[in-house]
mmCIF file of the C-alpha atoms, coordinates in Angstrom:
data_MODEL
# 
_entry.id   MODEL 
# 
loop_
_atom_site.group_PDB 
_atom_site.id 
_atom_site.type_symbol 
_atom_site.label_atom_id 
_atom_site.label_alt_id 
_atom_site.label_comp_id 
_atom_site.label_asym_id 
_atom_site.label_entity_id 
_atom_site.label_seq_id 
_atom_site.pdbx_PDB_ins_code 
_atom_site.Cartn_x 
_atom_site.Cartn_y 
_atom_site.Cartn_z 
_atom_site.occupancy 
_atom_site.B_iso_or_equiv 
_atom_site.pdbx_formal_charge 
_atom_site.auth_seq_id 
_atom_site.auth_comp_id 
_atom_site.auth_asym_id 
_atom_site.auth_atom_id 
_atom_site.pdbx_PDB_model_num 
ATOM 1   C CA . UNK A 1 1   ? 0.000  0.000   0.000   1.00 0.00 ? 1   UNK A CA 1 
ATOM 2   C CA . UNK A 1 2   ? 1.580  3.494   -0.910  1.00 0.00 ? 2   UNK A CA 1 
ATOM 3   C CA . UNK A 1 3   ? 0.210  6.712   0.814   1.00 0.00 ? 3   UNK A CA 1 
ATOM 4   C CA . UNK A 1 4   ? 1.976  10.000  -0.250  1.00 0.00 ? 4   UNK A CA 1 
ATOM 5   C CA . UNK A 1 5   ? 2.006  13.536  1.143   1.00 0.00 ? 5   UNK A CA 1 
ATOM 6   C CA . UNK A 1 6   ? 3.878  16.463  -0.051  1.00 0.00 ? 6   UNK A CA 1 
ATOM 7   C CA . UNK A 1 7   ? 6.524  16.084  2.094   1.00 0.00 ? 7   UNK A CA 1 
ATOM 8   C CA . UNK A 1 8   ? 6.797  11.736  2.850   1.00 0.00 ? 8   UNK A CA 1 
ATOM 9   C CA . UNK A 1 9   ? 6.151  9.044   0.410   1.00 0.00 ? 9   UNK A CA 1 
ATOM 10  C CA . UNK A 1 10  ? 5.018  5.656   2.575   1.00 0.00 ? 10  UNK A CA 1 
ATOM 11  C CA . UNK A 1 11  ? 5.012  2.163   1.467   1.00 0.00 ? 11  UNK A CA 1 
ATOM 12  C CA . UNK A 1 12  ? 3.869  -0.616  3.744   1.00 0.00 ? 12  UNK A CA 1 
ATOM 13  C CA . UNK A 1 13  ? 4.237  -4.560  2.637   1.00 0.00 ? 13  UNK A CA 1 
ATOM 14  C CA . UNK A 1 14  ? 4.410  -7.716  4.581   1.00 0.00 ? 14  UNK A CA 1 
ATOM 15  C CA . UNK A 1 15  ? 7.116  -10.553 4.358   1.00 0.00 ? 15  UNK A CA 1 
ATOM 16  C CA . UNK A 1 16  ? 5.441  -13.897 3.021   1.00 0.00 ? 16  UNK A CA 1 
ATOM 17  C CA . UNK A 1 17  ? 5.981  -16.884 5.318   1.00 0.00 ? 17  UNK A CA 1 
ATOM 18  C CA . UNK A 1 18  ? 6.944  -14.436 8.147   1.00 0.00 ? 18  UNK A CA 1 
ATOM 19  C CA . UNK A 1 19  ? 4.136  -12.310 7.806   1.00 0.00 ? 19  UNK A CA 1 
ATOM 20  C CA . UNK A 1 20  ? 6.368  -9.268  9.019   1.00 0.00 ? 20  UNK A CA 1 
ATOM 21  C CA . UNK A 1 21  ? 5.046  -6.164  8.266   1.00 0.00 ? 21  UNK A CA 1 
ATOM 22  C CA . UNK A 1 22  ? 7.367  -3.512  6.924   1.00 0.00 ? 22  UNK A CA 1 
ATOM 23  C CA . UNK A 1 23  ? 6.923  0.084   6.732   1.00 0.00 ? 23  UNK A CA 1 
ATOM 24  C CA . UNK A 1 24  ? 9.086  2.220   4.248   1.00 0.00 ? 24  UNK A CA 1 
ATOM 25  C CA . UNK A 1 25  ? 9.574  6.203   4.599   1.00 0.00 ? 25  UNK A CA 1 
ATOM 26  C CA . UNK A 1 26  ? 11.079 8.854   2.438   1.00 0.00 ? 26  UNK A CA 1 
ATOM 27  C CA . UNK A 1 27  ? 10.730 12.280  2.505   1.00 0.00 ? 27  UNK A CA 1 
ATOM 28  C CA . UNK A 1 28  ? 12.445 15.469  3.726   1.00 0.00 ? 28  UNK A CA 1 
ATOM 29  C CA . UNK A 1 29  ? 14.315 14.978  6.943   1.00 0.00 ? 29  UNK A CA 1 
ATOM 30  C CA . UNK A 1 30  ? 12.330 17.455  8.848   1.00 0.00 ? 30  UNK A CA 1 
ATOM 31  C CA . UNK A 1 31  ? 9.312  15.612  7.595   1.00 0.00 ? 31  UNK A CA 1 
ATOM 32  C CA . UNK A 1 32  ? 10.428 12.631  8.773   1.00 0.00 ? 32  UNK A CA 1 
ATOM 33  C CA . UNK A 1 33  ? 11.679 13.834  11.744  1.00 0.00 ? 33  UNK A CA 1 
ATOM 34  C CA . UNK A 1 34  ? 8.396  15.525  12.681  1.00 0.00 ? 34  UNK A CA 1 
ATOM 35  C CA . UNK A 1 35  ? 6.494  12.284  11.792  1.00 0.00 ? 35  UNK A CA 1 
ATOM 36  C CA . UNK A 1 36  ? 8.497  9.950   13.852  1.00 0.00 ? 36  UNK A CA 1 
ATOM 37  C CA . UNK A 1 37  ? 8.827  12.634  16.744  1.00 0.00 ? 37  UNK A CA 1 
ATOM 38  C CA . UNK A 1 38  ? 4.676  12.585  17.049  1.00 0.00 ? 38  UNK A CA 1 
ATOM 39  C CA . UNK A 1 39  ? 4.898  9.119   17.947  1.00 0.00 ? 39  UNK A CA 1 
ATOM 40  C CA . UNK A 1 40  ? 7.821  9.958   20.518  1.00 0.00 ? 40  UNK A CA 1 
ATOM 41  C CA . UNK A 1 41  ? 10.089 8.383   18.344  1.00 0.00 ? 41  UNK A CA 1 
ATOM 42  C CA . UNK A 1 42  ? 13.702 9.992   18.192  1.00 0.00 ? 42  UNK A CA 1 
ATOM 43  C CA . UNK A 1 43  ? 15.532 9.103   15.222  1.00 0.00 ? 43  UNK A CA 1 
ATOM 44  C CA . UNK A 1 44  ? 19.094 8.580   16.060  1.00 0.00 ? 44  UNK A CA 1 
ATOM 45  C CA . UNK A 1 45  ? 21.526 10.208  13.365  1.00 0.00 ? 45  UNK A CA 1 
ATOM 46  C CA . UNK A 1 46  ? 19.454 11.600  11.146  1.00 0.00 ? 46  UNK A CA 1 
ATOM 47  C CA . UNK A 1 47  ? 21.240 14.590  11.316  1.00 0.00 ? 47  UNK A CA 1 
ATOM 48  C CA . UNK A 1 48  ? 24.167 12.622  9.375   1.00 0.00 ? 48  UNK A CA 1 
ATOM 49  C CA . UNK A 1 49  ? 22.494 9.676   8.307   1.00 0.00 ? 49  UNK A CA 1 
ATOM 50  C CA . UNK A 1 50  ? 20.734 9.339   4.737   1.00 0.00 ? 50  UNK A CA 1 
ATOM 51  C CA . UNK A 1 51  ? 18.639 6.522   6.143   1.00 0.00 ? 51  UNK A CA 1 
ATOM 52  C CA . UNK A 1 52  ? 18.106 3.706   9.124   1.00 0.00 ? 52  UNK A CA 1 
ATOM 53  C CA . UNK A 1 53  ? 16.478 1.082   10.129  1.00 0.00 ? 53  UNK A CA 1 
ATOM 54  C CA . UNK A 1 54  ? 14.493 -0.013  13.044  1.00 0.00 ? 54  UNK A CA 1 
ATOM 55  C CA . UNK A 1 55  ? 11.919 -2.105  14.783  1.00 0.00 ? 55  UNK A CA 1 
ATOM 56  C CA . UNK A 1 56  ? 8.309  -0.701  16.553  1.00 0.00 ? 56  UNK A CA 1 
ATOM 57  C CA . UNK A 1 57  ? 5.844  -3.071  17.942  1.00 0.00 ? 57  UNK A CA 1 
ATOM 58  C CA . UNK A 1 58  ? 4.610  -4.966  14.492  1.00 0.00 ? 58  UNK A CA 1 
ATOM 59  C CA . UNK A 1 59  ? 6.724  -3.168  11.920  1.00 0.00 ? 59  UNK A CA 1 
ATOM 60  C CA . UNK A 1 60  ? 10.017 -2.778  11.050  1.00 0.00 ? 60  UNK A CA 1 
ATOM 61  C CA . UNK A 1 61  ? 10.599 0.818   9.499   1.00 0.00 ? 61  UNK A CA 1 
ATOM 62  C CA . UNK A 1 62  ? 13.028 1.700   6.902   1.00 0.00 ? 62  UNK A CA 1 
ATOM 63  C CA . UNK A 1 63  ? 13.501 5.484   6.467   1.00 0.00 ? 63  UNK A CA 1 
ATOM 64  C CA . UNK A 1 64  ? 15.294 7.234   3.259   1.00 0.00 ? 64  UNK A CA 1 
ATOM 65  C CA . UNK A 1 65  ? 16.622 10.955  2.949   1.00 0.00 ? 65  UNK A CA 1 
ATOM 66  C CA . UNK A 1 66  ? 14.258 11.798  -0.280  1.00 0.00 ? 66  UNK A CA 1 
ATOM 67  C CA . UNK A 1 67  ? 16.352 9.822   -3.952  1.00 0.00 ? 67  UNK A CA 1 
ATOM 68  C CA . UNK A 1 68  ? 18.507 7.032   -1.689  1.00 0.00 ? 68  UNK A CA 1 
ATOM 69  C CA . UNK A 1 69  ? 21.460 5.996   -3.718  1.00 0.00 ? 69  UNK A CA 1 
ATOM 70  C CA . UNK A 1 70  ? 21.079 2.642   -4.174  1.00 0.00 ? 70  UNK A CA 1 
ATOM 71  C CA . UNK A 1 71  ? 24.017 1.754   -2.048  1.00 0.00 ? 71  UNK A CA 1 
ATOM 72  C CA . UNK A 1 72  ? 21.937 3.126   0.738   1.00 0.00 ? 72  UNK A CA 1 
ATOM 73  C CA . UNK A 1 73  ? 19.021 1.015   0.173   1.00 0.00 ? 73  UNK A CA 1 
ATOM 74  C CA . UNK A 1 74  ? 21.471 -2.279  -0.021  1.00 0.00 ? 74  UNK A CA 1 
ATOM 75  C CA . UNK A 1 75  ? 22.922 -1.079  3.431   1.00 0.00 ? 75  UNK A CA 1 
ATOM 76  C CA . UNK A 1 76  ? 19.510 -0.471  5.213   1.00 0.00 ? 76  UNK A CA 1 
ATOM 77  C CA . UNK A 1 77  ? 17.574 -3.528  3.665   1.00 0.00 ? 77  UNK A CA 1 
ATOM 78  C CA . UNK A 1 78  ? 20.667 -5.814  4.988   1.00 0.00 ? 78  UNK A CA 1 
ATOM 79  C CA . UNK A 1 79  ? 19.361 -4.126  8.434   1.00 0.00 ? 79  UNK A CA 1 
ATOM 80  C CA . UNK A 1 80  ? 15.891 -5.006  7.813   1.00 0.00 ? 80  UNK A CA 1 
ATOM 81  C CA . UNK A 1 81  ? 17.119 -8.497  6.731   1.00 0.00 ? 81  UNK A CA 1 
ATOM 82  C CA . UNK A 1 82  ? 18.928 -9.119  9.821   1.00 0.00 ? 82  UNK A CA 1 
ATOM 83  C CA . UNK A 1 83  ? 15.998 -7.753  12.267  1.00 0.00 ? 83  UNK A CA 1 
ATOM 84  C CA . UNK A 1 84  ? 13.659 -10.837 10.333  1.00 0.00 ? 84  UNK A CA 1 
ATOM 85  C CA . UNK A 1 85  ? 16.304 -13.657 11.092  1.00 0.00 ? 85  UNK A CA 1 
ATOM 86  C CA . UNK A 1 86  ? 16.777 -12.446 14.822  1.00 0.00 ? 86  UNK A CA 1 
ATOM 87  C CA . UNK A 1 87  ? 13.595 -11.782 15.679  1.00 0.00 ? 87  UNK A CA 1 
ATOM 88  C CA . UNK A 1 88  ? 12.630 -15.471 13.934  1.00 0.00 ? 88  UNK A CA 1 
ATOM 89  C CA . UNK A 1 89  ? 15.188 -17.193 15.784  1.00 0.00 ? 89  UNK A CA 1 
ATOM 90  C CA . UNK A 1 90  ? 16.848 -17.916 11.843  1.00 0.00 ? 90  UNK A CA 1 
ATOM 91  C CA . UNK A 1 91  ? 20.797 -18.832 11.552  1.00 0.00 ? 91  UNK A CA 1 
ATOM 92  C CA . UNK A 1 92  ? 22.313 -14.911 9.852   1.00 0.00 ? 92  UNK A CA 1 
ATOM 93  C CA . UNK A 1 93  ? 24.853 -17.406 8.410   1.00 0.00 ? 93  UNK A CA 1 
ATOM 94  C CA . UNK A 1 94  ? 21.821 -18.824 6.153   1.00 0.00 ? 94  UNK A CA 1 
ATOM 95  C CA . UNK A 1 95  ? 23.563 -17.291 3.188   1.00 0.00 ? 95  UNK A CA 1 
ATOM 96  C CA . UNK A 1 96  ? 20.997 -18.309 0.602   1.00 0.00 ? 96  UNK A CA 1 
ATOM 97  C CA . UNK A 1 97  ? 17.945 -16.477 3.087   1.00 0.00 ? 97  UNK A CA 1 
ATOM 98  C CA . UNK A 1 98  ? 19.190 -13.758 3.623   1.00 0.00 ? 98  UNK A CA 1 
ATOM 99  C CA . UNK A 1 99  ? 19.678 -12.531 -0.119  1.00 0.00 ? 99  UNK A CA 1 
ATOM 100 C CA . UNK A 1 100 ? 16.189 -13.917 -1.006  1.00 0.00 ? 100 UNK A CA 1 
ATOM 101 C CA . UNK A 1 101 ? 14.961 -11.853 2.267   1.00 0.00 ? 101 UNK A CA 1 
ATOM 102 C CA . UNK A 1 102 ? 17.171 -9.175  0.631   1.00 0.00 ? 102 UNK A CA 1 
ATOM 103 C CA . UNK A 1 103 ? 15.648 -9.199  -2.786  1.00 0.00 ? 103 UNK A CA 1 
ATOM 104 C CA . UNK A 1 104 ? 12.224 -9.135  -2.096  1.00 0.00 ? 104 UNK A CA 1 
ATOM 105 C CA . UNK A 1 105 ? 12.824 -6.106  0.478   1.00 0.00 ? 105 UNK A CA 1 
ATOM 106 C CA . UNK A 1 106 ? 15.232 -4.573  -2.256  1.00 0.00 ? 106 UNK A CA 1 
ATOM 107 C CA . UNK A 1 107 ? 12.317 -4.775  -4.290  1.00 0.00 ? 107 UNK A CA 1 
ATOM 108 C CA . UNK A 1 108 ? 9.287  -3.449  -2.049  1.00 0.00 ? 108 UNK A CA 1 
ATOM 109 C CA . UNK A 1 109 ? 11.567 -0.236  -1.743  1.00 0.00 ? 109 UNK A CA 1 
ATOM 110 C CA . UNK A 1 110 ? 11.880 0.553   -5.520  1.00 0.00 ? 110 UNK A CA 1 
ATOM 111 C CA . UNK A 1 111 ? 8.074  0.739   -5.614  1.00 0.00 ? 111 UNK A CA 1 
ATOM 112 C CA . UNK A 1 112 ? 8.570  3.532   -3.062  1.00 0.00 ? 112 UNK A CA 1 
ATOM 113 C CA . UNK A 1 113 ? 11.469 5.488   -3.653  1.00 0.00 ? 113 UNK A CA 1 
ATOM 114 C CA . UNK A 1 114 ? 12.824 7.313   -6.988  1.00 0.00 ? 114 UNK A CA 1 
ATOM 115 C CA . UNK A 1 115 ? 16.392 6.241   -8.004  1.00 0.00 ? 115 UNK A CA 1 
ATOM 116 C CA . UNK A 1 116 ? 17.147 9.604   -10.266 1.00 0.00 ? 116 UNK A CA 1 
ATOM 117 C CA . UNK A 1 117 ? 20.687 9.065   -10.486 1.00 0.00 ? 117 UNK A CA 1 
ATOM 118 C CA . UNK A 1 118 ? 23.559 6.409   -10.741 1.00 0.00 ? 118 UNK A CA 1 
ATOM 119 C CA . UNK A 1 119 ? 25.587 8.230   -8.839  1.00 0.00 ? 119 UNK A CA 1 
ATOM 120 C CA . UNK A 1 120 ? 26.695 5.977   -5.951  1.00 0.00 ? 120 UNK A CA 1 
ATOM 121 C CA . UNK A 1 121 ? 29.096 6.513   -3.272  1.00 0.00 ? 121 UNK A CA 1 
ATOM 122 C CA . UNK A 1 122 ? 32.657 4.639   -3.360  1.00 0.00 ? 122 UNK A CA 1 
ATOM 123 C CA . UNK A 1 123 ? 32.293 2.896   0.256   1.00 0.00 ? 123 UNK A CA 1 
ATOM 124 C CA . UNK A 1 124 ? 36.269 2.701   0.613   1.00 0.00 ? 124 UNK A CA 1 
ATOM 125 C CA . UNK A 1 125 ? 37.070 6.309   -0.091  1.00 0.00 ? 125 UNK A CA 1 
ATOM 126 C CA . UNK A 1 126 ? 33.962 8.258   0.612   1.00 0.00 ? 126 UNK A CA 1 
ATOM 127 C CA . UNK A 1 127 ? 33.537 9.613   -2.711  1.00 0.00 ? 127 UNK A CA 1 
ATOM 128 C CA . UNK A 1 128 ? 30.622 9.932   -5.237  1.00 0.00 ? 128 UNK A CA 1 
ATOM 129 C CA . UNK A 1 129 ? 31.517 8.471   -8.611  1.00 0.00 ? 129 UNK A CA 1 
ATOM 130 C CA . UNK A 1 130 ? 29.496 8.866   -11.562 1.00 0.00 ? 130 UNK A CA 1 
ATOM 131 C CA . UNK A 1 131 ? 30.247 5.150   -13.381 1.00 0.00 ? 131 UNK A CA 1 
ATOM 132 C CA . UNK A 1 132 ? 31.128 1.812   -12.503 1.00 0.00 ? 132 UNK A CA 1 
ATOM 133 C CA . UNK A 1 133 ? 33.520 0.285   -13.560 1.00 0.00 ? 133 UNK A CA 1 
ATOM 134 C CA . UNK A 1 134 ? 32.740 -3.297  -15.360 1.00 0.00 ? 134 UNK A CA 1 
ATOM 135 C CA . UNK A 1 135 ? 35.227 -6.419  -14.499 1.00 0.00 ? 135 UNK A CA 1 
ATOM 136 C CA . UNK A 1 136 ? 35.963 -8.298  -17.571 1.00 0.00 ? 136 UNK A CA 1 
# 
C-alpha cells in the first residue's frame, strides 16, 4: 500500500511466510523527523544519516533521505534483513535467506522510492563516482 504527502512518500508490505510487516519512509528529513517525533520516536543520526532502520511493535521501518542511492538502500535492507532472522530465531549465516529476504525487500523499496541518479558513493574512499567500472 503506498500513501503519499507532499513532504513523505510511505510504502507498507508484509514478508510472506513471516508475515512481518514492513513500513518504508522517504521524505524530507524534517518531515520525517516531525512524523516519527509525534509518535515519541527519536531518530538517532538523522542529522548525518541518509537513512536507518528499526523495529516498533509490528513493523520494522526503513527510512530514506528523499532519492537514496542505491548503495543506501542495499545497506539499510541488509538491516531489515537481519531484524527478520533475529527476531525469527533464523541462523544470519543462512547465506541463501538472507539474499532472497534481501531481494524481495530490495524490491518493495523501488516501488517507493525514486532512483534519479547512478551516482553511488565509493564505500572505501567516501567519494561519489558517476560510473562503474565493469570487471571483464
Amino acid at each position: 500500500m503506498r500513501k503519499t504527502n507532499k513532504k513523505i512518500t510511505e510504502y507498507s508490505f508484509k514478508v510472506p511466510i513471516f508475515n512481518q510487516k514492513i513500513k518504508i519512509l522517504c521524505g524530507t528529513r524534517n518531515a520525517l523527523e516531525y512524523k516519527f517525533s509525534k509518535d515519541d520516536i527519536k531518530l538517532d543520526n538523522i542529522d548525518i544519516a541518509d537513512g536507518g532502520c528499526f523495529g516498533l511493535n509490528e513493523y520494522i521501518y526503513i527510512w530514506f533521505e528523499k532519492n537514496p542511492t542505491i548503495p543506501i538502500i542495499v545497506h539499510e535492507s541488509g538491516h531489515c534483513v537481519y531484524a527478520i532472522m533475529k527476531t525469527y530465531g533464523l541462523n544470519i549465516e543462512d547465506e541463501e535467506l538472507f539474499c532472497y529476504l534481501q531481494e524481495f525487500i530490495i524490491y518493495n523499496i523501488l516501488q517507493c522510492v525514486k532512483i534519479t541518479s547512478p551516482i553511488v558513493m565509493d564505500p572505501i574512499n567516501q567519494k561519489f563516482v558517476q560510473e562503474v567500472e565493469h570487471l571483464s
